[in-house]
VOGU-851189 format. One record per residue: x, z, y of N, C-alpha, C, O in turn; residue number from 0; residue in one letter. Coordinates in steps of 0.2 Angstrom, whole numbers, plus 2048, in hexadecimal, padded with zeros to 3 digits. Example, Ala and Ser with C-alpha at 12.3 -4.5 7.8 and 13.67 -1.06 7.14 Angstrom:
! VOGU-851189
((842, 827, 7E4), (83E, 827, 7EA), (842, 827, 7F0), (847, 82A, 7EF), 0, A) ((840, 823, 7F5), (844, 824, 7FB), (840, 827, 800), (843, 828, 806), 1, S) 
***
This chain:
! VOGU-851189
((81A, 7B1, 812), (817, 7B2, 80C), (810, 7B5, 80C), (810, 7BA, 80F), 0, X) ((80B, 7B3, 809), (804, 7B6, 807), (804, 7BB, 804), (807, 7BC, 800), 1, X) ((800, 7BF, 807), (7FF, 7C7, 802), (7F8, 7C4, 800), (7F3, 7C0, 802), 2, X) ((7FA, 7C9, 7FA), (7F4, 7CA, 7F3), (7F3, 7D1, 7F4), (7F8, 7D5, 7F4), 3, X) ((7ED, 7D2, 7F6), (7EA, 7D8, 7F5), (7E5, 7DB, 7F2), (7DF, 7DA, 7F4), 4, X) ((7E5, 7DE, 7EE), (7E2, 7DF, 7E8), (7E0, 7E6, 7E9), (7E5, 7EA, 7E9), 5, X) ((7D5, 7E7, 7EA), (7D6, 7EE, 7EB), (7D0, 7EF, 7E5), (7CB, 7EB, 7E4), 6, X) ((7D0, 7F8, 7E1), (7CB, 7F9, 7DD), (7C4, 7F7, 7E1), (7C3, 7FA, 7E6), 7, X) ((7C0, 7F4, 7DE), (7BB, 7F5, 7E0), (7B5, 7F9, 7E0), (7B0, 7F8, 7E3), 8, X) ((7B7, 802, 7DB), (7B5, 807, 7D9), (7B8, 80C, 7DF), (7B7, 812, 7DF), 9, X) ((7BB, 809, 7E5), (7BD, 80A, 7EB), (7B7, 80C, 7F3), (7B7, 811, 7F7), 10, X) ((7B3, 806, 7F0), (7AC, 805, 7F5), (7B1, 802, 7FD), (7AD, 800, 801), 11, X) ((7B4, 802, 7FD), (7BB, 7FD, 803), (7B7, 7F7, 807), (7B4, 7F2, 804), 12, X) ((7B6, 7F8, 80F), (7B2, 7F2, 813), (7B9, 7EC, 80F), (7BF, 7ED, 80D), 13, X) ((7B4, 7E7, 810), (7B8, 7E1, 80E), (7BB, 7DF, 815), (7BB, 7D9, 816), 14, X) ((7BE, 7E3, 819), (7C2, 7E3, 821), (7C8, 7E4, 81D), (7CD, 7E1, 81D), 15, X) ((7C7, 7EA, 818), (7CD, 7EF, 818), (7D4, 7E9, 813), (7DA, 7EA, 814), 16, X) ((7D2, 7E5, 810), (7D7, 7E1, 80D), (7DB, 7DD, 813), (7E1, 7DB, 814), 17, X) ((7D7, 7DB, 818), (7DA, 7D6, 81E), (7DE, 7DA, 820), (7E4, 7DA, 81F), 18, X) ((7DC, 7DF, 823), (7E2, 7E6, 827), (7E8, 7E5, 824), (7ED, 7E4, 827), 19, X) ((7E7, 7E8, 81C), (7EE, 7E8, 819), (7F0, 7E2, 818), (7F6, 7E2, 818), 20, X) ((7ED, 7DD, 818), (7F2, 7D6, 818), (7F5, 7D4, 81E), (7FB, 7D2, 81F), 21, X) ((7F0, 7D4, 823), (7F2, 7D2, 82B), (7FB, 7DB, 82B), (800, 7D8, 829), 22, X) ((7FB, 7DF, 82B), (801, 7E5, 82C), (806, 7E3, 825), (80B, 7E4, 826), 23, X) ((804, 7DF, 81D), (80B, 7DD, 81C), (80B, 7D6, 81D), (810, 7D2, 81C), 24, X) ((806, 7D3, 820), (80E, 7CB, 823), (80E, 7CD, 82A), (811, 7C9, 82D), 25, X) ((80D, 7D1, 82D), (811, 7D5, 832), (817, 7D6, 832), (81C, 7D4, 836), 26, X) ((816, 7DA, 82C), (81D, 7E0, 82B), (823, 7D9, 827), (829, 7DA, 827), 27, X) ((81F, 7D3, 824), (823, 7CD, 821), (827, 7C9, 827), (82C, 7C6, 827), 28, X) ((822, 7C9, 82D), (825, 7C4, 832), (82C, 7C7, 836), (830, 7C4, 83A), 29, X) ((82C, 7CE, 835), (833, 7D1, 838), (83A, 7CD, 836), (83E, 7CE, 83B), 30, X) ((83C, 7C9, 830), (83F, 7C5, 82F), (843, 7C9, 827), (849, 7CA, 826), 31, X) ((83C, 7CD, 823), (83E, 7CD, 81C), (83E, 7C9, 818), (839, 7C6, 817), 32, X) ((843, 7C7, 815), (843, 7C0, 80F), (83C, 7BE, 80B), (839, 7C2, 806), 33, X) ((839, 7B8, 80D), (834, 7B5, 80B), (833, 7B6, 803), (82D, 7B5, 801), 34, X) ((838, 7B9, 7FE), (837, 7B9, 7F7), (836, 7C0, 7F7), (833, 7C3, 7F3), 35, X) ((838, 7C4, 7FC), (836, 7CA, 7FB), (82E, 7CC, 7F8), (829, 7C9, 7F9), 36, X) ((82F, 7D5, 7F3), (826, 7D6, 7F1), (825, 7DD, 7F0), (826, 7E0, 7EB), 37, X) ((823, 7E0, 7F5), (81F, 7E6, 7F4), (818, 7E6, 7F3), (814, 7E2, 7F5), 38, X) ((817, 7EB, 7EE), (810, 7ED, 7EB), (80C, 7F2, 7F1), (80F, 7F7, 7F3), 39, X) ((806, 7F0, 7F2), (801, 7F5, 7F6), (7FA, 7F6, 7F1), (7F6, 7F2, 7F0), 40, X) ((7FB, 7FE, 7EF), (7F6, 800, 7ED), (7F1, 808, 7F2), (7F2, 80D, 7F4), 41, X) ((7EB, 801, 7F1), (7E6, 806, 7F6), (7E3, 80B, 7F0), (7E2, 809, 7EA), 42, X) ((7E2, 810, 7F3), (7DF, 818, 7EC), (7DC, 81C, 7F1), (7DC, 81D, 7F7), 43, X) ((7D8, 81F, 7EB), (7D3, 824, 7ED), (7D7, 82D, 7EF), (7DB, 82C, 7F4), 44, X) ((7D6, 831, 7EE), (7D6, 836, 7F0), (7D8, 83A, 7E8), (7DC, 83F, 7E8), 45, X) ((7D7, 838, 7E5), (7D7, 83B, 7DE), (7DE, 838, 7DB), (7E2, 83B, 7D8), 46, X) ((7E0, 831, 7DD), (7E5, 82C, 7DC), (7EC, 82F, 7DF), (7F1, 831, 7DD), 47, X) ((7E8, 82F, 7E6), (7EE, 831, 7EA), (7F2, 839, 7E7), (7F8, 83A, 7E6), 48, X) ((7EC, 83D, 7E5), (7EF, 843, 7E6), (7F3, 842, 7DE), (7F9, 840, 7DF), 49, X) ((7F2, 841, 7D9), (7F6, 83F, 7D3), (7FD, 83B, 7D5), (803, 83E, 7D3), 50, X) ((7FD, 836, 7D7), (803, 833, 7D9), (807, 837, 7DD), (80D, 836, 7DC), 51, X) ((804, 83D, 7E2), (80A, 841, 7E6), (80A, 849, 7E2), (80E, 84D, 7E4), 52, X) ((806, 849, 7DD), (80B, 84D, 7D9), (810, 84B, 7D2), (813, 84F, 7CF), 53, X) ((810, 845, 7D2), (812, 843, 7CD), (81B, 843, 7D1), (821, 845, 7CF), 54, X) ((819, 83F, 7D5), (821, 83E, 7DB), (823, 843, 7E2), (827, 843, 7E6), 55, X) ((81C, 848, 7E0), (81E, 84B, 7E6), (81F, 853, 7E5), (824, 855, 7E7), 56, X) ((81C, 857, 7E1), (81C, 85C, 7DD), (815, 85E, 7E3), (815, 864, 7E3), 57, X) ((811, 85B, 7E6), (80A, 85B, 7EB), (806, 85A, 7E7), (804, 855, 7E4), 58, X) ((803, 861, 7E8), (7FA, 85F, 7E4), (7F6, 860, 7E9), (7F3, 866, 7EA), 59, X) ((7F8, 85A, 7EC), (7F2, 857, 7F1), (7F1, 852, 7F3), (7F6, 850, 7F6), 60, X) ((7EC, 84C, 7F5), (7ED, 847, 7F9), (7F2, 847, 7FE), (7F3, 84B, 802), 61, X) ((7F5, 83F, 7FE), (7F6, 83E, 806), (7F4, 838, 807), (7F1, 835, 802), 62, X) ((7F5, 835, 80D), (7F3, 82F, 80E), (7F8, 82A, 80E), (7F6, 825, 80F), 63, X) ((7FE, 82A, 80C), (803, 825, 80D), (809, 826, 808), (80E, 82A, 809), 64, X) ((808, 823, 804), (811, 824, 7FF), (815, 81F, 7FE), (812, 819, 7FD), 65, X) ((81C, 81F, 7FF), (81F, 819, 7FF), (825, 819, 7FA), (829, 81E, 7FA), 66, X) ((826, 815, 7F5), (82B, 816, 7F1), (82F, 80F, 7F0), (82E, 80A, 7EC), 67, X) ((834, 810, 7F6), (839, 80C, 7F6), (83E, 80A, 7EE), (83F, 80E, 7E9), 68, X) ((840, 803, 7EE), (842, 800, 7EA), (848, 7FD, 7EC), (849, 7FD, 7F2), 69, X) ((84C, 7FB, 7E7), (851, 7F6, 7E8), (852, 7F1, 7E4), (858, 7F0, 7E4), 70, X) ((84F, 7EE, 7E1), (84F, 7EA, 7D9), (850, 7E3, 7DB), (850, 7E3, 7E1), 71, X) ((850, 7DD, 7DA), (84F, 7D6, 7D9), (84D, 7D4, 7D2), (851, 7D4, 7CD), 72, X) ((848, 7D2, 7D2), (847, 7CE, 7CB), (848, 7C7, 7CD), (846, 7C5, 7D2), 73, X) ((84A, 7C2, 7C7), (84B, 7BA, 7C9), (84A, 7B9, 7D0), (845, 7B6, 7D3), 74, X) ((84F, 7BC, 7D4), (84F, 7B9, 7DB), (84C, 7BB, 7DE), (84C, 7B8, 7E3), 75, X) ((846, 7C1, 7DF), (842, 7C5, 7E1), (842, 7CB, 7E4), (842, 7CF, 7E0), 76, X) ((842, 7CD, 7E9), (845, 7D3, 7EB), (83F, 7D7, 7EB), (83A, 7D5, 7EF), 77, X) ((83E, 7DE, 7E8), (839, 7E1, 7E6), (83A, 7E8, 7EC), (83E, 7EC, 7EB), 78, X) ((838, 7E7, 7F1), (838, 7ED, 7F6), (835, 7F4, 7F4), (837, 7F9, 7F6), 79, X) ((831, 7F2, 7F1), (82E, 7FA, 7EE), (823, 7FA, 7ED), (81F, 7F6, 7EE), 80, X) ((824, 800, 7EC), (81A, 801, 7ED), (81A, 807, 7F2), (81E, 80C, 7F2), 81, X) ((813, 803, 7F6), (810, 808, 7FB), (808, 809, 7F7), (804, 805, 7F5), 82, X) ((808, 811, 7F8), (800, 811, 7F5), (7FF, 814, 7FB), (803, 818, 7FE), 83, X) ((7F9, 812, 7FD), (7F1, 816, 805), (7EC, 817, 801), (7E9, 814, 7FD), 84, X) ((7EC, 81D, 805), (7E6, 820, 803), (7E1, 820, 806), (7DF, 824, 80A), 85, X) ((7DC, 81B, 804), (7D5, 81B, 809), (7D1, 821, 80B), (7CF, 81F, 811), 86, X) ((7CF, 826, 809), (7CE, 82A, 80A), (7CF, 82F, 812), (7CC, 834, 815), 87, X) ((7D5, 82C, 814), (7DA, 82F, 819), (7D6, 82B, 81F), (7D3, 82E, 823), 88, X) ((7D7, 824, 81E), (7D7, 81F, 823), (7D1, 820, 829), (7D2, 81E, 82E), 89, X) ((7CC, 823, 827), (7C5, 824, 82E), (7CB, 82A, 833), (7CC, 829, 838), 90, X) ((7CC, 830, 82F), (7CF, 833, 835), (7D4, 833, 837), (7D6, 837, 83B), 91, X) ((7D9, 82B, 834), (7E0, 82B, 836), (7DE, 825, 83F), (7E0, 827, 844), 92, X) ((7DB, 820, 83D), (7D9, 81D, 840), (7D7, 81E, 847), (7D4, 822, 848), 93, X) ((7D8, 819, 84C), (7D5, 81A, 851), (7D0, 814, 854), (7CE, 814, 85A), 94, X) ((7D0, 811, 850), (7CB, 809, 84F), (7CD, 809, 848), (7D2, 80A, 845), 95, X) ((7C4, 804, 847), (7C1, 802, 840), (7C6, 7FD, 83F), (7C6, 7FA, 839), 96, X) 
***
């Protein structure tokens, strides 16, 4: 399956950073998870991140990584969930560009 990667552009993001995330979810697709399957990936700032993980975390602070697993199917769909990254992590998480 193709990933769609849709990142703000009020982000300032090397146009590398969308291939990365596509090349790691049809990685994570070619494991042998059902082709109609669809998780959402939202890339966020520092301000985004930390809102979201006080929202679900009672965390008022950035992290780099939140995962909120699903179970749903819509019309034959299997909706695994949203992952939000946070860019701002990724230079010191990193150990190549």
């Amino acid at each position: 399956m193709p990933a769609e990667i849709l990142l703000d552009a009020e982000l300032g993001l090397p146009d590398s950073v969308a291939r990365h995330i596509e090349q790691a979810y049809e990685a994570a697709f070619s494991t042998g998870v059902d082709a109609t399957a669809e998780v959402c990936i939202r890339v966020c700032d520092a301000a985004a991140s930390r809102s979201l993980n006080q929202s679900f975390r009672q965390q008022d602070k950035p992290t780099n990584v939140l995962s909120f697993p699903a179970d749903l199917s819509v019309e034959g769909v299997a909706i695994l969930g949203d992952i939000a990254l946070c860019w701002w992590s990724w230079p010191d998480r990193c150990s190549r560009p």
